[in-house]
C-alpha positions in Angstrom: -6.9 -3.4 -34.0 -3.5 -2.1 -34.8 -0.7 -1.9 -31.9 -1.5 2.1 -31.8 -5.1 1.4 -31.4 -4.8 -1.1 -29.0 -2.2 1.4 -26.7 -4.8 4.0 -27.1 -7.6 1.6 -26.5 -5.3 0.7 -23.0 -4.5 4.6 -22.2 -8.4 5.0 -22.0 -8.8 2.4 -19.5 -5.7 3.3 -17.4 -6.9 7.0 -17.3 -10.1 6.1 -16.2 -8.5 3.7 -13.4 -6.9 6.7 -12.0 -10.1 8.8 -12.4 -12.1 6.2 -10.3 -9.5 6.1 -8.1 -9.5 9.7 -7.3 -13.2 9.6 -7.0 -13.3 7.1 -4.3 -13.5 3.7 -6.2 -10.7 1.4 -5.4 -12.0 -1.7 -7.3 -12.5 0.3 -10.2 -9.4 1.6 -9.8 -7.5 -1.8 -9.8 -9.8 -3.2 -12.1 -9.8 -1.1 -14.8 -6.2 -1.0 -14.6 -6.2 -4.9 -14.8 -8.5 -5.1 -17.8 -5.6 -2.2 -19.4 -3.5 -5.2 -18.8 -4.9 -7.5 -20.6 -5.7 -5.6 -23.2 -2.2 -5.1 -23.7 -1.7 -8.5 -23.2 -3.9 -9.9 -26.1 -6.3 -11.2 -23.8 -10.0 -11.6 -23.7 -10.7 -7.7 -22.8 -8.6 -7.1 -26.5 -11.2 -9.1 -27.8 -14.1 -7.4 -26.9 -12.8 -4.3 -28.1 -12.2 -5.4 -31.9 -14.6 -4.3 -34.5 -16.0 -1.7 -32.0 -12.5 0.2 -31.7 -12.4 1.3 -35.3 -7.7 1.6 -36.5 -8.8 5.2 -37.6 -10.8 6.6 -35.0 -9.8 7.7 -31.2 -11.9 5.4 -28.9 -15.2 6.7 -27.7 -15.7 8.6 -24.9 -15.5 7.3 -21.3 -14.7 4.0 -23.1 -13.7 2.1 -19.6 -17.2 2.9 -18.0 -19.3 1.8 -20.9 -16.9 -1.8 -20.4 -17.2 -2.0 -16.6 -20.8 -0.4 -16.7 -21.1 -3.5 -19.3 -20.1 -6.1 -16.5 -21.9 -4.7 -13.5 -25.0 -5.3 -16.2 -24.7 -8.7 -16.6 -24.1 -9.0 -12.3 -27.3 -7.1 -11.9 -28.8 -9.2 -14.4 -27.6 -12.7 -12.4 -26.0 -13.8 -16.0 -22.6 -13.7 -14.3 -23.4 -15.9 -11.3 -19.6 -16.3 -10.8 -19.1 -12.5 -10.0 -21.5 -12.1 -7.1 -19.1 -12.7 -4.6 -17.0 -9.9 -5.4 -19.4 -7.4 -6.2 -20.7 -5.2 -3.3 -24.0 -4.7 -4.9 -24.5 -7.8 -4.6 -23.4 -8.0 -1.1 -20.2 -9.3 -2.3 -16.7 -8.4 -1.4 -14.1 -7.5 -3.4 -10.8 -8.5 -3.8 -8.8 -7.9 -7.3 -6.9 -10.7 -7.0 -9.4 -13.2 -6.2 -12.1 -12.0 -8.9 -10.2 -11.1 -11.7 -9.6 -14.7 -13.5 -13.4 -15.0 -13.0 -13.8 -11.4 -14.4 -12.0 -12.2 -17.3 -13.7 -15.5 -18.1 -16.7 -13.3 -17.9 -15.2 -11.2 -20.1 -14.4 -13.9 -22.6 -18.0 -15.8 -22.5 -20.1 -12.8 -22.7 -18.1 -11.0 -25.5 -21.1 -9.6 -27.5 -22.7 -8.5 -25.1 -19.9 -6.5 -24.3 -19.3 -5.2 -27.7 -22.8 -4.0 -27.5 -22.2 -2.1 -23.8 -19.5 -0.5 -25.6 -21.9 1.3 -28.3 -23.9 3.0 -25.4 -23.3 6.2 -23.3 -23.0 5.3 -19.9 -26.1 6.7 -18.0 -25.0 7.5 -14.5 -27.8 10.0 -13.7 -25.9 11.0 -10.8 -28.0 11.9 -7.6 -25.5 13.4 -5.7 -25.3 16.7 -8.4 -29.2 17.1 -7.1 -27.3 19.0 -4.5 -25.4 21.3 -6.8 -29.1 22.0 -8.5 -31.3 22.7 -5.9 -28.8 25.5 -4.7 -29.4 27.4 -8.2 -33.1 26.8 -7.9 -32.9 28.4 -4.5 -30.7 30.8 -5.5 -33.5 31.8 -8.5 -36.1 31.6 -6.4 -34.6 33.8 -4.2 -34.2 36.6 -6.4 -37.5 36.1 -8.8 -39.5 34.5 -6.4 -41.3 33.6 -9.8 -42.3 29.5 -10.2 -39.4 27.4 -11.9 -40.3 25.6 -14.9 -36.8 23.2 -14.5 -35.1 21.8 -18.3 -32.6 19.5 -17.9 -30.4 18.3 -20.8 -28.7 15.4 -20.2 -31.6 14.4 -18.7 -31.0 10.7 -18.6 -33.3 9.4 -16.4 -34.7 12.8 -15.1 -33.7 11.6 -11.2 -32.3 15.2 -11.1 -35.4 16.8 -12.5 -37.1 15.8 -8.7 -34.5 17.3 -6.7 -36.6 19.4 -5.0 -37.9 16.6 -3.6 -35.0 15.2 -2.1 -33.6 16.2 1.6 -30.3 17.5 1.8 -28.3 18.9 5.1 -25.6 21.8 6.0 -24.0 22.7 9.2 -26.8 24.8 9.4 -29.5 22.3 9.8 -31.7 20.5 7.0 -33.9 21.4 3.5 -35.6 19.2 1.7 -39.6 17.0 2.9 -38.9 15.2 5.9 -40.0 12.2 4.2 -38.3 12.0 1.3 -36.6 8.5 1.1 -33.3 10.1 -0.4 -32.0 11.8 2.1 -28.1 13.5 1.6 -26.2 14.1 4.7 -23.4 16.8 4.7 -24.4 17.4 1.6 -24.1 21.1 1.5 -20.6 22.9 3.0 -19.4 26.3 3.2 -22.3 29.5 2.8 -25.9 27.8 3.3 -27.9 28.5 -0.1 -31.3 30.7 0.4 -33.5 28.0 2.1 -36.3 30.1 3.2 -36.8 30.7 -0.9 -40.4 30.4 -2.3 -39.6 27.8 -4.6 -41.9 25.9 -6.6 -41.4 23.8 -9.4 -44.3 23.9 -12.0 -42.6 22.1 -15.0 -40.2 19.2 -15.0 -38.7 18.5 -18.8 -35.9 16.4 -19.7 -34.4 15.8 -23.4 -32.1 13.2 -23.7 -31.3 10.8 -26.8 -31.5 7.7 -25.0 -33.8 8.7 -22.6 -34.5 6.3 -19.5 -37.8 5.4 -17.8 -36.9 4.8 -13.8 -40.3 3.8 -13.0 -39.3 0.5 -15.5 -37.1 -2.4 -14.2 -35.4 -2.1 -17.2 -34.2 1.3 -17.6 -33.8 1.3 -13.5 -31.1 -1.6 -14.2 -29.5 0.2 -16.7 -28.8 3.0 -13.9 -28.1 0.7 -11.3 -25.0 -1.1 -13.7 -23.3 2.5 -14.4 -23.8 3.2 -10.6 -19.9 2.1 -9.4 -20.5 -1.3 -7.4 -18.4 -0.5 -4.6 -20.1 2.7 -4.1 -23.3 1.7 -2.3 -24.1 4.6 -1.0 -24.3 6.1 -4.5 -26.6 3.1 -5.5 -28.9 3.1 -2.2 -29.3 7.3 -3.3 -30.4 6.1 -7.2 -32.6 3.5 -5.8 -34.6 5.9 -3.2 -34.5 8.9 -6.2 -36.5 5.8 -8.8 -39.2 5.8 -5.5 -39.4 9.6 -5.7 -39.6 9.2 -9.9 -42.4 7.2 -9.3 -44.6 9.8 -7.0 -43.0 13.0 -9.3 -43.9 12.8 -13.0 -41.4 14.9 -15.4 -41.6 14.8 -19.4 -38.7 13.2 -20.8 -37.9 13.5 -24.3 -36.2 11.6 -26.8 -34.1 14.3 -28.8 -30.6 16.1 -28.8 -30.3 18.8 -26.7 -30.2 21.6 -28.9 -33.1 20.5 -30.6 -34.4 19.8 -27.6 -33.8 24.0 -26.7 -35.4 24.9 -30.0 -38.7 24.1 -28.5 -38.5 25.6 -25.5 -39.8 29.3 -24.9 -39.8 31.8 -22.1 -43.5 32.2 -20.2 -44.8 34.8 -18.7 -44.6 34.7 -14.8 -41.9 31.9 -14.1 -38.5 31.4 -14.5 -37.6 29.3 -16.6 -34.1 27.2 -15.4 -31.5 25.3 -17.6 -29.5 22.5 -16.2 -27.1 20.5 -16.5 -24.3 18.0 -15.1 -21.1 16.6 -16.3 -23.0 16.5 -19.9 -20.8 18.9 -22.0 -17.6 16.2 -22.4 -20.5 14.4 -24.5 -22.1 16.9 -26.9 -20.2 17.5 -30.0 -18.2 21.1 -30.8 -21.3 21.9 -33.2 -24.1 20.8 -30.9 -22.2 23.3 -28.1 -22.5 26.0 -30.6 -26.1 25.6 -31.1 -27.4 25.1 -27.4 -25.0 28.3 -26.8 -27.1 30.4 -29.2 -30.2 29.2 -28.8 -29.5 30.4 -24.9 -28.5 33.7 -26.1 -31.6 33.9 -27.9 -33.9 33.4 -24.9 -32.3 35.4 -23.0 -32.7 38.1 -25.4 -36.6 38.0 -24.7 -36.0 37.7 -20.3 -37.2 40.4 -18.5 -38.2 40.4 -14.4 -41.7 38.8 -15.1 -40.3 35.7 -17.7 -36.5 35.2 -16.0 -34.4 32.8 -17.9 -31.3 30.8 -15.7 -28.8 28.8 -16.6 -27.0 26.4 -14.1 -23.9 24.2 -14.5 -21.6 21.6 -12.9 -19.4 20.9 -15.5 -15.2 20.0 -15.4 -13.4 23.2 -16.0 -10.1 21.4 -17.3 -9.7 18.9 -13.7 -11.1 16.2 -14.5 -11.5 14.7 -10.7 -12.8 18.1 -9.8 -13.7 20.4 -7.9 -16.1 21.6 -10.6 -17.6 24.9 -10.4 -21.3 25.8 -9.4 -22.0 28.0 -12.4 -25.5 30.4 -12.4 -26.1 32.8 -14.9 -29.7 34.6 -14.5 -31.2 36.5 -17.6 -32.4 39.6 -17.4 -28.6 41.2 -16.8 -26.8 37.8 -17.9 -24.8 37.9 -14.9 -22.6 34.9 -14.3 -21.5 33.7 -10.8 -19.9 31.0 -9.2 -21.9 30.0 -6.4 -19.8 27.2 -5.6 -17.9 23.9 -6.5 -18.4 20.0 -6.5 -16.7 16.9 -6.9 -17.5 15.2 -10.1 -20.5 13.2 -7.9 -21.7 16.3 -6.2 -21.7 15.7 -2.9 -20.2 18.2 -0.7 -21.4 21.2 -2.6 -19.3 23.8 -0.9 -21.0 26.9 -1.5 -19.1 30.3 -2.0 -21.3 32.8 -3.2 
């Protein structure tokens, strides 16, 4: 790596300290910003990153999660034994200054397998945006009151492709089964969506190019080590959503998204709903362009009997949020923001 590869390799991580900070993660926050450190410092962090960090290439996209998402792996996993006492997954308790000369041993023994963490887009499937969702689904269901055949792209694990099955509350009282294991307090703020909606959900179809299986130990560990450690109310949420996985069956698909969209068409009698969640930073200019068109195309064949949606939470230039709730509802292709989220969903304030 070249000294402006290595400063750019460091930016990445100190950017992404401050994002985690912002978003409620104080050991990510320190730690990221200590593994910066020793990257500037020629230490074993540095290492990890050579021949993966290419000298004529920007570093890869959220290139401090896919390290730390990395570590949390090999805790999960119980290859990093020293570790466990500082992670609160774990039922550890962290202190920076206490873990990190064992974090950076870590770092330093289990160097390949780092290298190989950081060739992987981190898979968060985030089950807080679930609430963001199921407010466009009602929202669609409201208006249509057609059945929902739901496409996610992005899809991940499909978690989010059950939301419907997941209990959520508002100032206003509750939605959701009563028994559903994940269960979102103050999860919705602000106008309450259209609860009393007929919704059903008759399809559940992900695409994703890495797609993950959350009824496997596996792929559910995969989740779990991109779920922030010290965030255990995040993990407890992505553990109960794998139970729901396991009772709700949804197609998941091993494609990109847009040709993923080239095989979906509009039927007859349901409304058929696009969605997706802090995806678009990972889908490449030309990719955009052809999921774009291939959503004008649909829409071009919507009408009140085959209704084609679109719903969004994506960054709109803030990286730590609020992002906006965006629905757009074919026939009439009218585009609202119905409200906004932090970048983990949860509260969706609704304003429209």
């Amino acid at each position: 790596m070249t000294g402006g590869v290595v400063q750019q390799a460091a930016e990445a991580l100190e950017w992404q300290a401050r994002q985690c900070g912002s978003l409620g993660s104080p050991m990510y926050a320190g730690l990221l910003a200590a593994l910066a450190g020793d990257v500037n410092a020629g230490g074993p962090t540095r290492a990890v990153f050579d021949e993966v960090v290419a000298d004529d290439a920007a570093p890869p996209a959220a290139l401090g999660l896919r390290l730390v998402g990395g570590l949390h792996r090999l805790v999960l996993d119980g290859e990093a034994p020293s570790l466990e006492e500082h992670y609160p997954s774990v039922g550890g308790r962290w202190d920076l200054a206490a873990a990190l000369p064992a974090v950076l041993a870590v770092v330093d023994q289990h160097r390949d397998a780092l290298r190989q963490a950081l060739d992987r887009v981190p898979q968060t499937n985030e089950v807080g945006r679930s609430a963001a969702l199921v407010g466009g689904l009602l929202r669609v269901a409201d208006r249509f009151a057609l059945p929902v055949r739901l496409i996610e792209i992005g899809a991940s694990g499909g978690l989010n492709l059950r939301a419907d099955h997941f209990r959520f509350s508002s100032p206003r009282g509750w939605w959701g089964p009563v028994d559903s294991p994940v269960v979102m307090d103050g999860a919705w703020a602000g106008l309450t969506p259209a609860v009393d909606a007929p919704l059903e959900v008759v399809e559940r179809r992900g695409f994703d190019l890495a797609p993950l299986d959350p009824t496997r130990i596996d792929d559910r560990r995969t989740l779990e080590a991109y779920t922030w450690p010290d965030m255990t109310e995040r993990l407890a949420r992505l553990r109960a959503a794998c139970e729901v996985a396991a009772e709700v069956p949804a197609v998941l698909e091993r494609c990109s998204a847009a040709d993923g969209l080239d095989g979906v068409e509009l039927e007859q009698g349901t409304a058929t709903v696009l969605w997706h969640s802090v995806t678009w930073m990972y889908v490449a200019d030309d990719e955009r362009e052809r999921i774009d068109a291939r959503v004008a195309e649909l829409a071009q064949d919507a009408g009140p009997d085959r209704v084609l949606a679109r719903v969004t939470l994506e960054p709109d230039g803030r990286a730590d949020g609020p992002y906006p709730v965006l629905l757009t509802t074919w026939p009439f292709g009218e585009a609202t923001v119905i409200g906004h989220a932090p970048a983990h969903g949860l509260p969706t304030t609704w304003t429209g």
